[in-house]
Biopython code that builds the backbone (N, CA, C, O; Angstrom):
import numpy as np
from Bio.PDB.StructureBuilder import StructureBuilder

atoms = [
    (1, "UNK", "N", (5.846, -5.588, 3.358)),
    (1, "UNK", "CA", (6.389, -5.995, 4.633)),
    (1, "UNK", "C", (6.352, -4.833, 5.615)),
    (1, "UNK", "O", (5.889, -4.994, 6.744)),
    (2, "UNK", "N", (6.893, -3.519, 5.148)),
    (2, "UNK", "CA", (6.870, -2.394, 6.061)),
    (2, "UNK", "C", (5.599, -2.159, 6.824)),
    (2, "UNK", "O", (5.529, -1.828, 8.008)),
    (3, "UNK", "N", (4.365, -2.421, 5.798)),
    (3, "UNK", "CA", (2.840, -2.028, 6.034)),
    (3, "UNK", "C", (2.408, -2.961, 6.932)),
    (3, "UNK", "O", (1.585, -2.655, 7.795)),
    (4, "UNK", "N", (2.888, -4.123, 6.832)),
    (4, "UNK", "CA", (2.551, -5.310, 8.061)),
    (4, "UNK", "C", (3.070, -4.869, 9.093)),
    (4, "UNK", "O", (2.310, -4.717, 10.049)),
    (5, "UNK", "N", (4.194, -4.593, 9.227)),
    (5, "UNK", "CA", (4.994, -4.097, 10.692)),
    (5, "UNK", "C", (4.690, -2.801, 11.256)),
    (5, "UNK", "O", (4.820, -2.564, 12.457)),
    (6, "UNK", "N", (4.154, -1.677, 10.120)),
    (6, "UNK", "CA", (3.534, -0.884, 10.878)),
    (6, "UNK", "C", (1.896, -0.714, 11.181)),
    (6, "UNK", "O", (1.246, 0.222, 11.646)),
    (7, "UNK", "N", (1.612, -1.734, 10.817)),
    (7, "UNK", "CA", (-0.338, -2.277, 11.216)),
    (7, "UNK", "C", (0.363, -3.111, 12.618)),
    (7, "UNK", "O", (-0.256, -2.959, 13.671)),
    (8, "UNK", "N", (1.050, -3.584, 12.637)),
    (8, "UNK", "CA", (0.977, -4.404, 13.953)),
    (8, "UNK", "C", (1.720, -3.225, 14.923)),
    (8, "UNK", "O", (1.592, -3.434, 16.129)),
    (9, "UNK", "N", (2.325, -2.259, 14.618)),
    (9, "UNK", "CA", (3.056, -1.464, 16.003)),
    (9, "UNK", "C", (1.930, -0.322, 16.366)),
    (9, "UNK", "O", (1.921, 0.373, 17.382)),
    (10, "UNK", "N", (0.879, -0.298, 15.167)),
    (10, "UNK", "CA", (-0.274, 0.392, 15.074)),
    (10, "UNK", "C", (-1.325, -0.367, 16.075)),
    (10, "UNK", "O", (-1.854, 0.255, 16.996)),
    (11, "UNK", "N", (-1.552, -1.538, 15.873)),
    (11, "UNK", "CA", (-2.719, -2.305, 16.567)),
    (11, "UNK", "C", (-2.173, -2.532, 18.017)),
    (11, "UNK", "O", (-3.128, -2.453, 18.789)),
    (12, "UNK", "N", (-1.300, -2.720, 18.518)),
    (12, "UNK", "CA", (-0.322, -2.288, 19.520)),
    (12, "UNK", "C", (-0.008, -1.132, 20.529)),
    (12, "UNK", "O", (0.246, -1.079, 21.732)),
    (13, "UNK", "N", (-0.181, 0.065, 19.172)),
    (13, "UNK", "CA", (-0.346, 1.434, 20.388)),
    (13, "UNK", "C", (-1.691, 1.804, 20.436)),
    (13, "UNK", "O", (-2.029, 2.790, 21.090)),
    (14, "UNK", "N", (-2.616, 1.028, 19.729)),
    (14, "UNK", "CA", (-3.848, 1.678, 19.836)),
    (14, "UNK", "C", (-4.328, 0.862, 20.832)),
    (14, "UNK", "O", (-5.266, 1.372, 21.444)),
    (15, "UNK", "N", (-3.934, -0.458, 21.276)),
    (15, "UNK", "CA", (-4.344, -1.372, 22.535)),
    (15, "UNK", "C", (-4.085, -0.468, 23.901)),
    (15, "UNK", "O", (-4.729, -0.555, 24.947)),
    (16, "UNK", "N", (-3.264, 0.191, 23.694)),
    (16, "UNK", "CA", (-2.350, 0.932, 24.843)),
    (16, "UNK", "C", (-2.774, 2.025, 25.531)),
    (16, "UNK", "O", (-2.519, 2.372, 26.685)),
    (17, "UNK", "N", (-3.638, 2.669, 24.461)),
    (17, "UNK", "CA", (-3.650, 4.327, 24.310)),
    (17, "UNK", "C", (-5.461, 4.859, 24.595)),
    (17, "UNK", "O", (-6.522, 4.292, 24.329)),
    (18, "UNK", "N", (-5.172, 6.070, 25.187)),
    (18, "UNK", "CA", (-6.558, 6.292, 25.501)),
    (18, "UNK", "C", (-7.440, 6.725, 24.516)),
    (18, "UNK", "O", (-6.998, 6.810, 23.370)),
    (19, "UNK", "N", (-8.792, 7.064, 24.772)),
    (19, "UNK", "CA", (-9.318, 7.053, 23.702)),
    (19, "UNK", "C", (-9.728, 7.774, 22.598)),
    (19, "UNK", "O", (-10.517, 7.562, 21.676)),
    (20, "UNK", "N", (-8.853, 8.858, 22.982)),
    (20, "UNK", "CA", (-8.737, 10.204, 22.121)),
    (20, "UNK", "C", (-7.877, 9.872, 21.093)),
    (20, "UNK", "O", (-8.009, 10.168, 19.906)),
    (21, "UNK", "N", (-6.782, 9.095, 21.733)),
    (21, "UNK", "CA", (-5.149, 8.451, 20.861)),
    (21, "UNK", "C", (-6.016, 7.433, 20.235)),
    (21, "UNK", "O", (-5.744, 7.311, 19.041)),
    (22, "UNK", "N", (-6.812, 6.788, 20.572)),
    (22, "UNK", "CA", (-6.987, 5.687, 20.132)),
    (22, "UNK", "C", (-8.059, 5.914, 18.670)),
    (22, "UNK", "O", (-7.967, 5.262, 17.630)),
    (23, "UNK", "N", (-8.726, 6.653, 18.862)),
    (23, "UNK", "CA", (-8.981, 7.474, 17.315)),
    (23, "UNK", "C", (-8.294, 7.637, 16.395)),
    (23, "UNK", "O", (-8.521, 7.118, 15.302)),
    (24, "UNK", "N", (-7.059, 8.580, 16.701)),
    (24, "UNK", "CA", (-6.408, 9.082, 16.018)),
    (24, "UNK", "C", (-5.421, 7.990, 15.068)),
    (24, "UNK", "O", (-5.297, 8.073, 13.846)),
    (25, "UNK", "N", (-4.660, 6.798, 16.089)),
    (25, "UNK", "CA", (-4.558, 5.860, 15.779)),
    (25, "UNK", "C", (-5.030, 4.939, 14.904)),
    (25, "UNK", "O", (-4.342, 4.404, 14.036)),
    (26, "UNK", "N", (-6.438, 4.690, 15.146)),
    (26, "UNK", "CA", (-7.404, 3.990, 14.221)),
    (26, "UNK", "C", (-6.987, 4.856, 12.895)),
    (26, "UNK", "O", (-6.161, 4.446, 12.080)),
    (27, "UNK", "N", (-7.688, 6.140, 12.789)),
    (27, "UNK", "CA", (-7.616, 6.708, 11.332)),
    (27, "UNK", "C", (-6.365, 6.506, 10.688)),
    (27, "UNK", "O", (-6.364, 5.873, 9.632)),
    (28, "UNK", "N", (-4.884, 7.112, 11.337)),
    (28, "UNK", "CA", (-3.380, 6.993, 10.498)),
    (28, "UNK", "C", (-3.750, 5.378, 10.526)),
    (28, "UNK", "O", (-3.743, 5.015, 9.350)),
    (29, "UNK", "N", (-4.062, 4.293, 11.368)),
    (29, "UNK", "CA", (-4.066, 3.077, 10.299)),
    (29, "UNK", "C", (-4.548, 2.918, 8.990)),
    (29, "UNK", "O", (-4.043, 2.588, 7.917)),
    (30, "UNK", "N", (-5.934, 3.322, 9.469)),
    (30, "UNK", "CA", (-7.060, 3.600, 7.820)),
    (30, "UNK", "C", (-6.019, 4.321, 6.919)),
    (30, "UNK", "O", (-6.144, 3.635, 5.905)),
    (31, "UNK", "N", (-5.404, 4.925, 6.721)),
    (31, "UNK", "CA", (-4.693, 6.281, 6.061)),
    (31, "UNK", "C", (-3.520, 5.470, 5.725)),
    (31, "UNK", "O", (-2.711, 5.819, 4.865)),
    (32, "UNK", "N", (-3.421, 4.305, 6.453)),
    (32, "UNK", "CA", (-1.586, 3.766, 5.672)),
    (32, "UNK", "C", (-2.278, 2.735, 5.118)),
    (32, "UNK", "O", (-1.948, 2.559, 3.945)),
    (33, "UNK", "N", (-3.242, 1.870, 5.578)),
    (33, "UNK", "CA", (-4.083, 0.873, 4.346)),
    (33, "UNK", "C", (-4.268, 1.534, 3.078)),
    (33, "UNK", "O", (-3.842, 1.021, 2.043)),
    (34, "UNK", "N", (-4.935, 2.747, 3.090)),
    (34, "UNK", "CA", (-5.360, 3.023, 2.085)),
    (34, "UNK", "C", (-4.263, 3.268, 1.111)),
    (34, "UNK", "O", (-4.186, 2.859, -0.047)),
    (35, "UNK", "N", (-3.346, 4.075, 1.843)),
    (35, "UNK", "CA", (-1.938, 4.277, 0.884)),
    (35, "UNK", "C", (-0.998, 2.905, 0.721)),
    (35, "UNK", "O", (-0.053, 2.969, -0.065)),
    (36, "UNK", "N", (-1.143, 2.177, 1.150)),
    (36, "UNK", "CA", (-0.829, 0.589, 0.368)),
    (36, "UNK", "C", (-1.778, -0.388, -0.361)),
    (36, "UNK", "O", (-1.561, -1.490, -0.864)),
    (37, "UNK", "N", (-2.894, 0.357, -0.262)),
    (37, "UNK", "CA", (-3.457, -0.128, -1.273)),
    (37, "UNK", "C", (-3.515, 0.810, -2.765)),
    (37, "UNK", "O", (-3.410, 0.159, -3.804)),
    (38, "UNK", "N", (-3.674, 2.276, -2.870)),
    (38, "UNK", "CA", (-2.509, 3.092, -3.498)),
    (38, "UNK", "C", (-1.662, 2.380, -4.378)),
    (38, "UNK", "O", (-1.557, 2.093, -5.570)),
    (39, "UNK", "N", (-0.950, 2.171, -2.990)),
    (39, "UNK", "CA", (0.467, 1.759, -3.993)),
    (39, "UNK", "C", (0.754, 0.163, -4.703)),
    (39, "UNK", "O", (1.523, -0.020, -5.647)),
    (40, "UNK", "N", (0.142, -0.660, -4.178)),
    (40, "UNK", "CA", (-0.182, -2.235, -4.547)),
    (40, "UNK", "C", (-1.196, -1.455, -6.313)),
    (40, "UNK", "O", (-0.690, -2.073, -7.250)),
    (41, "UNK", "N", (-1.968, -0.743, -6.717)),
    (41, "UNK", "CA", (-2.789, -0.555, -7.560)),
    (41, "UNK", "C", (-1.741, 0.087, -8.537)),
    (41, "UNK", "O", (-1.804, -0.210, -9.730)),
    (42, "UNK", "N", (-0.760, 0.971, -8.074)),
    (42, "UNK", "CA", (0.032, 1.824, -8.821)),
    (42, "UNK", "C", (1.471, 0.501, -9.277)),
    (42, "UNK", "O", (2.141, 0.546, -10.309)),
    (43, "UNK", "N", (1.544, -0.097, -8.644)),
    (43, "UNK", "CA", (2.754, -0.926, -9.127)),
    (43, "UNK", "C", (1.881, -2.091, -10.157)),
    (43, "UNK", "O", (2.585, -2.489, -11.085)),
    (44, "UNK", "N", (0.742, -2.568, -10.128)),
    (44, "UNK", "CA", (-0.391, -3.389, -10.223)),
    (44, "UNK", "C", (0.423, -2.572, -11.874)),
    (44, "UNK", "O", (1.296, -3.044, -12.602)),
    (45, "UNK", "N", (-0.298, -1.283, -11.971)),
    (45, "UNK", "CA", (-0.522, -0.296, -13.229)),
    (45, "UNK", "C", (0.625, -0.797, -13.682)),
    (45, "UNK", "O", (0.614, -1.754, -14.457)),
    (46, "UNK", "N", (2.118, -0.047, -13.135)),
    (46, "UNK", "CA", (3.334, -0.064, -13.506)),
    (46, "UNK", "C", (4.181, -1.120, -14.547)),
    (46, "UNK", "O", (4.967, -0.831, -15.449)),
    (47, "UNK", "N", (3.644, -2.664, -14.000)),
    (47, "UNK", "CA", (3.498, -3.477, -13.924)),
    (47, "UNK", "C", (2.718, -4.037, -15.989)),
    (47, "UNK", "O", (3.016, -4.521, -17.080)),
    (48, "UNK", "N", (2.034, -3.661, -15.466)),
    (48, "UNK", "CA", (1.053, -3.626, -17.087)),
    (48, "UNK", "C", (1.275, -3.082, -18.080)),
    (48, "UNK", "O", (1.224, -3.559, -19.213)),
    (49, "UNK", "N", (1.534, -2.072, -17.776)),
    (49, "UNK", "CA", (2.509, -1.140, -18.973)),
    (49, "UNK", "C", (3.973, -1.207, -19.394)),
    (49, "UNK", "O", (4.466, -0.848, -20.463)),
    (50, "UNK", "N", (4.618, -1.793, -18.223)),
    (50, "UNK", "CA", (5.887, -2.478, -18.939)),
    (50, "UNK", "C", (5.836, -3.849, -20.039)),
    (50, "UNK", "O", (6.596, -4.198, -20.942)),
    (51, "UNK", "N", (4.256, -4.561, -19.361)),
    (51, "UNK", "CA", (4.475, -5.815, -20.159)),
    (51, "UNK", "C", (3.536, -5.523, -21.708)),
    (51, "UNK", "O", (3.590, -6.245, -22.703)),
    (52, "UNK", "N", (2.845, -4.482, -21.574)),
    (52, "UNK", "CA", (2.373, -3.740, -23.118)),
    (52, "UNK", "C", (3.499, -3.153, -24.009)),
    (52, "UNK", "O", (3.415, -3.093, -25.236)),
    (53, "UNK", "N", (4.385, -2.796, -23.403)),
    (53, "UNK", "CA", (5.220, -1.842, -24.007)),
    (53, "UNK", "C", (6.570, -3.366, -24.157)),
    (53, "UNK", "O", (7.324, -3.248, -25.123)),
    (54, "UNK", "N", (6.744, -4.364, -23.449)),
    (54, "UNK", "CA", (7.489, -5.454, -24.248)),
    (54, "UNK", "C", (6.952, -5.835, -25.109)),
    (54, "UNK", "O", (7.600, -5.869, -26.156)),
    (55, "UNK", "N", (5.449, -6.339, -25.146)),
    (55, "UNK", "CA", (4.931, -6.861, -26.171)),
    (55, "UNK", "C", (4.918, -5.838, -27.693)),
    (55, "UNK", "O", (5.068, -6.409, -28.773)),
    (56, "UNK", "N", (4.747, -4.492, -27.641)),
    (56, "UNK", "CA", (5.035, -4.031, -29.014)),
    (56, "UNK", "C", (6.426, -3.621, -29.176)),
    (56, "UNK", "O", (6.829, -3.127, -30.229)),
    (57, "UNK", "N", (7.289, -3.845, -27.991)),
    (57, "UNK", "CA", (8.436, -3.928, -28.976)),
    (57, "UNK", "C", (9.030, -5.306, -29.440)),
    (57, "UNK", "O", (9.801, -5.325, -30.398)),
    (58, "UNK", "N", (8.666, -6.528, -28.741)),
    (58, "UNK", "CA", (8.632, -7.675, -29.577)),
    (58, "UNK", "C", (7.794, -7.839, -31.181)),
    (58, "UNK", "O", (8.074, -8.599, -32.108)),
    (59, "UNK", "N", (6.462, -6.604, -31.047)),
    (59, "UNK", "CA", (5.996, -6.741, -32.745)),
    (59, "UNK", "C", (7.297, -6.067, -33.635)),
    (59, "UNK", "O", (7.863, -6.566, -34.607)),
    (60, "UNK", "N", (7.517, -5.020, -33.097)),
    (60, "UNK", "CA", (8.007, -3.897, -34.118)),
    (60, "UNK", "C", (9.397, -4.896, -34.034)),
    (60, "UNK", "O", (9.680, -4.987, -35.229)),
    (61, "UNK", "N", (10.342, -5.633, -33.350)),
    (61, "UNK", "CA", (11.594, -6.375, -33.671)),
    (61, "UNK", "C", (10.972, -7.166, -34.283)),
    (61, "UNK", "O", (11.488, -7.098, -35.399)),
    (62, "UNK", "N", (9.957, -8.115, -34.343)),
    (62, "UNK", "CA", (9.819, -9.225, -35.114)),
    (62, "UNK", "C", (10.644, -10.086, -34.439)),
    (62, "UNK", "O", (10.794, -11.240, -34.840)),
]
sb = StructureBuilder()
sb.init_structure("model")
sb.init_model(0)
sb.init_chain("A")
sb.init_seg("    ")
for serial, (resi, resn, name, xyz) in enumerate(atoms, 1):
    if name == "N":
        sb.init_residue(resn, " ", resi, " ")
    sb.init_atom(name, np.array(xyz, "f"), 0.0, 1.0, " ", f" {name:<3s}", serial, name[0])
structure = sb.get_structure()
């Protein structure tokens, strides 16, 4: 949700802004996509390894 609201206050000041800003702008967008996509991959991970690590402790309880 945060990453939506700051792509849209992003697409917003970069409508605004000249075109030096408007570079700079562009890239910190590129740069917070990339770090939510980062982090969507890292919770993705997080995610997988909790449900590996239930499943062998459901073997080892029986």
């Amino acid at each position: 949700m945060a990453v939506a609201v700051g792509a849209v206050c992003a697409s917003v000041a970069l409508a605004q802004a000249p075109d030096d800003q408007r570079a700079r702008l562009a890239e910190a967008k590129a740069q917070s996509a990339a770090a939510a996509a980062r982090s969507a991959k890292l919770e993705q991970q997080a995610t997988a390894e909790r449900d590996q690590a239930q499943q062998a402790r459901a073997l080892i309880v029986g």
